[in-house]
N, C-alpha and C positions, 0 to 999 in steps of 0.2 A: 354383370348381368342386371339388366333393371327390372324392376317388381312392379306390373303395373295390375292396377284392380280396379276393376267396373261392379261401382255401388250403384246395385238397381234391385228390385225385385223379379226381374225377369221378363219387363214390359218388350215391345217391339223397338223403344229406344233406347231400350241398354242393352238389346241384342244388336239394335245397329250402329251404339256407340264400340262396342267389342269387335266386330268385323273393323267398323274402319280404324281401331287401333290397330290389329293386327294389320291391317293394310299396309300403314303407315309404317309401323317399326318395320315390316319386313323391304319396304319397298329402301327405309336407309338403313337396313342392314346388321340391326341390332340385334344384341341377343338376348332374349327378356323372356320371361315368365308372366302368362297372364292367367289372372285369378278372377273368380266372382264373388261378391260377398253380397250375401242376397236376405240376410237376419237383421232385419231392422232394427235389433238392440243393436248389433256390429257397425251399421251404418248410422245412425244416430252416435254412434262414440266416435268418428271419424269428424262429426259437426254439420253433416251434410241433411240438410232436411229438402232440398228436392233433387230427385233423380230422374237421370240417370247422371254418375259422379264418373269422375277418374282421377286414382291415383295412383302418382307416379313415385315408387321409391320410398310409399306411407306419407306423402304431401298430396292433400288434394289441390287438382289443378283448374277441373270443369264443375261445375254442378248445373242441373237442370237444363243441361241441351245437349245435342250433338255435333260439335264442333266440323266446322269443314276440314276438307283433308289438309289443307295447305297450314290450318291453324295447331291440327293434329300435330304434324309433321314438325312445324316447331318448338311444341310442348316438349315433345318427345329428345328435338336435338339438343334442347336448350337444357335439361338435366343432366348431360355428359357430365 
């Protein structure tokens, strides 16, 4: 099962980096748990200084955008 978390504060682009995560896994199939970590002590210990972030399995993958799906879609297959 992958661990994915969206480091944001809760902006309207880390609500829409979350939806198209979940888009994504579900559309290939995974089975994953998604998390928010929205304490900017927590997100600063990840290394991330702009959001919205995603990571995948405790590796960040994205910081400061919202990836297209297609780009999503890879991040996601390529951690298998």
């Amino acid at each position: 099962m992958k661990k994915l978390q969206i480091l944001g504060t809760g902006c309207a682009k880390c609500n829409a980096l979350t939806e198209a995560t979940k888009k994504a896994a579900d559309e290939l199939g995974l089975e994953y748990e998604i998390g928010k970590v929205a304490d900017i002590k927590d997100i600063m210990a990840f290394g991330v200084m702009r959001t919205p972030a995603l990571a995948i399995d405790g590796t960040v993958k994205v910081t400061g955008k919202v990836p297209s799906h297609t780009e999503l879609k890879a991040l996601l297959s390529a951690t298998d």
